[in-house]
ROVO-167946 format. One record per residue (C-alpha): residue number from 1; residue in one letter; x negated, y negated, z negated. Coordinates in steps of 0.2 Angstrom, whole numbers. Layout:
<rs>
 num residu    px    py    pz
 NUM      a     X     Y     Z
...
</rs>
This chain:
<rs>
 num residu    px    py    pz
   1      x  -582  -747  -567
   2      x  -580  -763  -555
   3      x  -596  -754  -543
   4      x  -588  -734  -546
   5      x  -571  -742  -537
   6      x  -579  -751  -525
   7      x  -588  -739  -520
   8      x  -571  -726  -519
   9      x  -562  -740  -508
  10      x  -578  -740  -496
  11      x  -578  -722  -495
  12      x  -558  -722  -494
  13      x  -561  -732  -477
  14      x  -573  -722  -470
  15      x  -565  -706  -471
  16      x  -548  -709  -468
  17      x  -538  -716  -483
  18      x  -529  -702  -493
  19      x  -535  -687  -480
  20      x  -553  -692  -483
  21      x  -554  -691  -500
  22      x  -544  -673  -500
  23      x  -558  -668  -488
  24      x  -572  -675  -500
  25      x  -564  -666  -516
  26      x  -563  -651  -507
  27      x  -582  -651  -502
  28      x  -584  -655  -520
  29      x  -574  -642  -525
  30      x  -582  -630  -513
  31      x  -599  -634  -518
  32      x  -596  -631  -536
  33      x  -587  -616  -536
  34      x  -594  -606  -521
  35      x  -609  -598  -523
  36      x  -620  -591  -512
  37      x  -632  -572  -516
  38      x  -651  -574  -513
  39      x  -658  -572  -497
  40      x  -669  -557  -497
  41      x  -683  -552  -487
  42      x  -686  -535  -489
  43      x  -700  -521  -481
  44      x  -693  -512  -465
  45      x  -686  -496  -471
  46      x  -695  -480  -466
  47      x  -677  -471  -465
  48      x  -660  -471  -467
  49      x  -661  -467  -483
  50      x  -673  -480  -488
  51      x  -659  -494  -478
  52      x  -646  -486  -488
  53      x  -656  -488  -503
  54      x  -660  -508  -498
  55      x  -643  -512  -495
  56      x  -635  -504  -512
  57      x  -649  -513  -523
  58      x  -644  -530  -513
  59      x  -625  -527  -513
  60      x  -630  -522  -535
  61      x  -631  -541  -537
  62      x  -612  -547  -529
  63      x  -603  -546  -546
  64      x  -615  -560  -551
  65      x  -609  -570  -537
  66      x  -591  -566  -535
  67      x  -580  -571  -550
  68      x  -564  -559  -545
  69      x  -577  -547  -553
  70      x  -568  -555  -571
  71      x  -571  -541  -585
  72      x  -583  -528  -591
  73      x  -571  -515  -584
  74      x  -569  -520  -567
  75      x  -591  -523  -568
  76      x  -595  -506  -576
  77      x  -583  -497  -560
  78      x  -594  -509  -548
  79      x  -610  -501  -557
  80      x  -603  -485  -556
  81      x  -597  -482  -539
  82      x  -615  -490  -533
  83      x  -625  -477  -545
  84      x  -614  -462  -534
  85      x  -619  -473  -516
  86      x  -636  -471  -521
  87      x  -637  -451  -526
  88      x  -630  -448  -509
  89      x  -643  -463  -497
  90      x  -646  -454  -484
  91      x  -633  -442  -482
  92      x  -619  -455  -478
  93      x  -617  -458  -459
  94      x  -610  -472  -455
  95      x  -592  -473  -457
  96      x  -596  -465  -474
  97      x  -607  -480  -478
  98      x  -595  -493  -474
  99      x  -580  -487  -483
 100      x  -591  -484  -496
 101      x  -595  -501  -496
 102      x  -576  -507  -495
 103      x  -571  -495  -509
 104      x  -586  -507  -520
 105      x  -577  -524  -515
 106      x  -558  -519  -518
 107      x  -565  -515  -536
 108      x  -562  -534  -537
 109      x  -545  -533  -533
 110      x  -544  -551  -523
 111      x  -539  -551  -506
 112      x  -553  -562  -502
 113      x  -566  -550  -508
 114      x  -567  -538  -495
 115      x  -577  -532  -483
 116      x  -575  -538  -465
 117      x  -560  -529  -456
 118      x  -564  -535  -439
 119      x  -584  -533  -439
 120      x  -581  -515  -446
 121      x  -569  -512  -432
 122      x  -581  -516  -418
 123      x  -596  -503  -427
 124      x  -584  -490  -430
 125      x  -574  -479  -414
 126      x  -556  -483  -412
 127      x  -540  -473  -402
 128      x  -535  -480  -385
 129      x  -521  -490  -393
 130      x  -517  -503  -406
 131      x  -504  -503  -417
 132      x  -492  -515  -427
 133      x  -482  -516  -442
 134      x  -462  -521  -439
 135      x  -450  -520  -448
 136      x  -444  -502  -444
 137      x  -461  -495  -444
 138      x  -479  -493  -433
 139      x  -477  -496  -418
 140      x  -487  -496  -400
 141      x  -491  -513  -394
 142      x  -506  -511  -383
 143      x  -512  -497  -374
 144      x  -528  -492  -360
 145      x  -518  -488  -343
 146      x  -521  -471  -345
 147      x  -508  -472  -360
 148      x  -497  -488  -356
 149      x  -482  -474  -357
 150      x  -484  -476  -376
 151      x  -479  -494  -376
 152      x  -466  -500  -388
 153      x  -466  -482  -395
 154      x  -464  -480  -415
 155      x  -478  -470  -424
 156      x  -471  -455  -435
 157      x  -485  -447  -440
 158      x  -505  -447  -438
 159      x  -514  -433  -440
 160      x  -498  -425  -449
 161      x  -496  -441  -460
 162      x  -483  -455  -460
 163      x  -491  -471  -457
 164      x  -484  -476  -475
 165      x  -492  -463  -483
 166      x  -510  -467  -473
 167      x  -506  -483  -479
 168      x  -504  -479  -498
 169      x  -521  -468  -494
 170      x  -531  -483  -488
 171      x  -526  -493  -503
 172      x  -544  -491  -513
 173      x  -554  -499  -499
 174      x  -544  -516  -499
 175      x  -542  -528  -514
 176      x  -527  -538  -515
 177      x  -509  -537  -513
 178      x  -499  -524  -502
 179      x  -494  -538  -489
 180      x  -512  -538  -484
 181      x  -517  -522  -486
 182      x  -503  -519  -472
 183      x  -510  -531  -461
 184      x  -527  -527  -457
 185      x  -523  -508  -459
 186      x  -520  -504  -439
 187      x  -538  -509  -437
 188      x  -543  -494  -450
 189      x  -529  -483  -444
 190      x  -537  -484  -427
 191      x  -553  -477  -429
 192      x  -553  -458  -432
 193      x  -570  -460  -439
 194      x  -563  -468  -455
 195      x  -548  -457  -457
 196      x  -561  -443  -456
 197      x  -571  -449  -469
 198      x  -557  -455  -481
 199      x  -549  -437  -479
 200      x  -534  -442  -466
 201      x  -541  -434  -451
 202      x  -547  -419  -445
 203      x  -560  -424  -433
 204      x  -571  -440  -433
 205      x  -569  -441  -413
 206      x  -550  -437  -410
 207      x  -532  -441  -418
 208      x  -515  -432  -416
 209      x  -503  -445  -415
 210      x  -482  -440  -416
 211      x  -472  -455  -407
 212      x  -454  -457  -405
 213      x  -452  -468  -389
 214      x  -440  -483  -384
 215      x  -429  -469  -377
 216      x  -430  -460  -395
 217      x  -438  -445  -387
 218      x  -452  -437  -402
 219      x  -468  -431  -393
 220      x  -487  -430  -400
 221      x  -500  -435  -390
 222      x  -521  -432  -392
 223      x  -531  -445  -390
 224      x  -548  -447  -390
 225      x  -558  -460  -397
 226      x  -569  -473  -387
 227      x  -582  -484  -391
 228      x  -580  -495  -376
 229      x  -567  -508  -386
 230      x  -580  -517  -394
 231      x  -582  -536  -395
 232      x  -566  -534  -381
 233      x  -553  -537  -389
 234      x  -546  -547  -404
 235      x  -546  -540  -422
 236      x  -533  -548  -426
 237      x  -518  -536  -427
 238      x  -504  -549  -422
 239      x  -513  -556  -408
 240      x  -512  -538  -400
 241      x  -493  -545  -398
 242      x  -497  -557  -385
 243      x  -512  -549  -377
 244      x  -515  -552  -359
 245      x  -519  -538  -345
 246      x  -536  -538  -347
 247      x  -551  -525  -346
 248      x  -540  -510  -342
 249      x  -528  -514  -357
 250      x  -510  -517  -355
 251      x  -497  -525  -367
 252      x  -481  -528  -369
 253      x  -481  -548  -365
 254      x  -482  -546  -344
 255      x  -489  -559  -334
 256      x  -473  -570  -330
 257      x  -463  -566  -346
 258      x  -453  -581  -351
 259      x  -457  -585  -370
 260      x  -450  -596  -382
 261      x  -460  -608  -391
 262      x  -464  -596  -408
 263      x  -474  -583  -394
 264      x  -481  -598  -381
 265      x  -496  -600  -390
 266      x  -499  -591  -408
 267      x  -521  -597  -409
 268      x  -513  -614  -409
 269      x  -512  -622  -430
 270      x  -492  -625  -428
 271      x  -479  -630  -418
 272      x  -463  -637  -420
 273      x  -448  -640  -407
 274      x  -427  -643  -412
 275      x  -416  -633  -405
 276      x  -396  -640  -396
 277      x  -391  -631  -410
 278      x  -396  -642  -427
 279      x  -409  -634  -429
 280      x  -429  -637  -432
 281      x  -440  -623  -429
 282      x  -457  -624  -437
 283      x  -471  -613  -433
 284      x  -487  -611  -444
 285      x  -501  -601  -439
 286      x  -516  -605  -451
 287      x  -516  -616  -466
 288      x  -530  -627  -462
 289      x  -534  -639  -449
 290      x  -542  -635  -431
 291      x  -549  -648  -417
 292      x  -533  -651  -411
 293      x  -522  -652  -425
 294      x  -523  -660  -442
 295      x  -509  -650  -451
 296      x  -502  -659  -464
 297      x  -501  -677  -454
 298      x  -493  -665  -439
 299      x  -481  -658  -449
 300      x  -477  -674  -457
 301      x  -474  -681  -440
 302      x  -461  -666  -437
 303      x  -452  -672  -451
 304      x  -452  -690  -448
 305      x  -441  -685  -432
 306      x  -428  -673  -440
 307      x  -426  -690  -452
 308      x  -417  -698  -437
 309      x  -408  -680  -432
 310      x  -393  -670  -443
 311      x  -401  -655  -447
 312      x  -390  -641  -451
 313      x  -405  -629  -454
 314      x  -423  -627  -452
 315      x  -433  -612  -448
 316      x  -452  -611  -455
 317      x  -462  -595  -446
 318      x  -476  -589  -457
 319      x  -476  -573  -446
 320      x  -493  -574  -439
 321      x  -500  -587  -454
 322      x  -516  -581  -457
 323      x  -519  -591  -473
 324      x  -528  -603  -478
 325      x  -524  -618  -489
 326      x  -506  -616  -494
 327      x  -503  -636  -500
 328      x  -498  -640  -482
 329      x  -485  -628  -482
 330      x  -476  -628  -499
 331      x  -477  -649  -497
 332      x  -468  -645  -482
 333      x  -456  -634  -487
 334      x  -449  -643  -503
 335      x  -448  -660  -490
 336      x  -439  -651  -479
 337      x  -426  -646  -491
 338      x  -421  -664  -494
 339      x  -416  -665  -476
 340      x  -403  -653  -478
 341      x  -385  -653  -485
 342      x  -380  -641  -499
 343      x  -376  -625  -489
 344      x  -387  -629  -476
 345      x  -403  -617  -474
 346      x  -421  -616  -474
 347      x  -426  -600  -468
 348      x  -442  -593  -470
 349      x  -447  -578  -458
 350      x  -460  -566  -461
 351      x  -454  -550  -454
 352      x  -455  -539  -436
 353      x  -442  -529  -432
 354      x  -434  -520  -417
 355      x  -416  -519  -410
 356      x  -408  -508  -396
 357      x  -416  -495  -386
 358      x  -423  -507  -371
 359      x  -432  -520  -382
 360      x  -444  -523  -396
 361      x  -441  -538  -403
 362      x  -448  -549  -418
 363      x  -432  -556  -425
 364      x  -422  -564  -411
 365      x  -439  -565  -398
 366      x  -438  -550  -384
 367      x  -457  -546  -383
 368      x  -455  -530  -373
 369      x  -440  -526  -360
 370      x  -442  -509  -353
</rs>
């Protein structure tokens, strides 16, 4: 016992004291519970249809692997859809394919058992525009310049559909919860390829689009898809917010726009400023630590301040959190409330919305003036 706890205190200050050992028990934890398929090495296929077959056989094993796959119902639906796959090898082009393929993971109904949103993106074809949800709706938040008129218009219908109903349409290619589904969805809304093949368009190359724009006027424009996107621009919808002018795409931050803090840099873990008001403003994008910021000591340090401040409400933005650990963020939040009297607030903000005819804003931040 004397040798097990000598050896922890060794190991203890090696790695950091109390944020070391987390960092061991999670590659302990990973190791155990993540498990990785077989690699495979198989013959190159004479044809399409003898890919198709390969990859169905190989994709056959993933319930093995991945545990969200947790009764006999959920397994026999897995064997089932793959059975129909492999009566059509062959025939499926390649949206077909890969929707195919999402429909088999979403079986699982985890959110992280799905298939890749952003590499599917940049195989599939994809509108001149990218689209994001606030509160009020779709809206246009990057355009080509051919179509930078669209800019901050809201999106009624595609191809004769509300957005919400697309939405409710797409639901069997994505496992997990709604909040997720939403997310991602602009980067399968935008490829007319995938709404062709899930039923929701009318041509795999084109989409009709109904816009109401910032002056509330409704028109409906065509537009035609483009493969010439690809490996361009991010895939992750809410970084289209603060995209710059670049490779003939315009969007609505400008170059010279003055920003507040939550829209200065939203790639970087978190942020944190306080405000002449009483307030603290905290801004976490991901739940996990990157090269420049340790998370949980960072926000600790952010708390350590407002200990020597008089608080009269804190603000915790989770509107572009990606996910990740959440331990970080739930120890933070239940610290924080200690800081704060009885009436005082913690406010925790996960939603887009617009205001006024000349701005699209995201709470109280102006993104767009016209």
């Amino acid at each position: 016992m004397k040798k097990i706890i000598i050896v922890a205190l060794v190991v203890l200050s090696l790695v950091g004291g109390r944020y070391g050992i987390l960092r061991i028990l999670d590659k302990i934890t990973y190791a155990r519970f993540v498990v990785f398929p077989p690699e495979i090495h198989p013959a190159p296929p004479a044809d399409l249809r003898e890919s198709q077959l390969q990859d169905i056989e190989y994709l056959r094993l993933y319930p093995e692997y991945d545990r969200s796959y947790d009764s006999q119902e959920k397994k026999a639906k897995f064997s089932r859809h793959l059975d129909a796959m492999m009566q059509r090898a062959g025939k499926m082009s390649q949206a077909e394919f890969e929707l195919a393929v999402a429909k088999a993971t979403a079986i699982a109904e985890n959110g992280h058992t799905n298939t890749s949103f952003g590499a599917r993106a940049r195989r599939m074809n994809a509108v001149p525009v990218r689209f994001t949800w606030f509160e009020d709706g779709l809206r246009v938040v990057l355009a080509r310049a051919s179509h930078v008129d669209l800019l901050g218009a809201r999106i009624l219908e595609i191809e004769g559909k509300s957005p919400e109903a697309i939405l409710a349409a797409i639901d069997e290619y994505v496992g997990g919860r709604e909040t997720y589904l939403r997310y991602y969805s602009p980067l399968l809304m935008m490829s007319p390829a995938l709404l062709h093949v899930a039923g929701l368009s009318a041509h795999p190359e084109k989409m009709q689009i109904l816009l109401k724009s910032i002056d509330g006027v409704q028109h409906e424009v065509e537009l035609l898809a483009e493969d010439s996107h690809r490996e361009r621009l991010s895939t992750f919808p809410n970084s289209w917010l603060m995209a710059k002018t670049t490779d003939g795409w315009i969007g609505i931050k400008q170059p010279g726009d003055k920003l507040s803090i939550a829209w200065t840099d939203i790639k970087r873990t978190a942020n944190y400023e306080f405000w002449p008001d009483g307030g603290l403003f905290v801004q976490v994008n991901q739940n996990y630590d990157s090269d420049d910021i340790k998370l949980e000591p960072y926000l600790n340090h952010a708390l350590q301040e407002a200990a020597q401040r008089n608080l009269k409400y804190i603000v915790l933005d989770l509107r572009n959190n990606d996910g990740g650990s959440y331990s970080a963020t739930k120890s933070f939040s239940k610290r924080a409330s200690k800081f704060l009297d009885e009436g005082e607030s913690l406010y925790i903000n996960r939603k887009w919305h617009v205001l006024g005819g000349d701005y699209v804003r995201c709470n109280d931040e102006v993104l767009w003036r016209r």
